[in-house]
C-alpha positions, 0 to 999 in steps of 0.5 A, spaced: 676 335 190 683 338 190 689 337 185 693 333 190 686 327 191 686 323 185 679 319 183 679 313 185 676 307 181 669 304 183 671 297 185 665 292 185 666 288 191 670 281 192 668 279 198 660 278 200 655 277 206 652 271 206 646 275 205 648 279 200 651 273 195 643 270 196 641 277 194 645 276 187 644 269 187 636 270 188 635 265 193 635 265 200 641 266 206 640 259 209 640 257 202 647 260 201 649 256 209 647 250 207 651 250 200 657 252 203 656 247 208 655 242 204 662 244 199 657 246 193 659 254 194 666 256 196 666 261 202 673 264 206 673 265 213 674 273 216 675 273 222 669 271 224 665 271 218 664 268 212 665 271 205 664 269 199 668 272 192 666 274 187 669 269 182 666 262 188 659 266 185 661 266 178 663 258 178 658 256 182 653 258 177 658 255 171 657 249 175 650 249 175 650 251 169 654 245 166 650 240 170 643 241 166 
C-alpha cells in the first residue's frame, strides 16, 4: 500500500442473496422465497433480483422471537 491509498474499512454486507440470507438464517432458499412472498420477510428489488437487508433479517427474527 502507498502513503496516497488509505485502508479502507470491512463492511459487512447490507444487502443478501436469497441464498445467502438462508445461509444466515439456517433454513432453506425456498423457505426464504416463500417468506417474502408471503410479507413475513422483507425483501428490495435490484434490477432483477431480490435482496434482502440486514436490518429485514435482524426484524424478522425479533419477530419470531416476539411471537413465542
Amino acid at each position: 500500500m502507498t502513503t496516497t491509498q488509505e485502508a479502507l474499512p470491512v463492511m459487512p454486507a447490507l444487502l443478501l442473496r436469497p441464498e445467502e440470507a438462508a445461509r444466515v438464517l439456517g433454513i432453506g432458499r425456498s423457505k426464504v422465497y416463500e417468506l417474502m412472498a408471503a410479507g413475513a420477510l422483507r425483501s428490495v428489488k435490484l434490477g432483477g433480483a431480490r435482496r434482502i437487508s440486514a436490518t429485514a433479517l435482524q426484524e424478522f427474527v425479533s419477530d419470531l422471537e416476539g411471537a413465542l
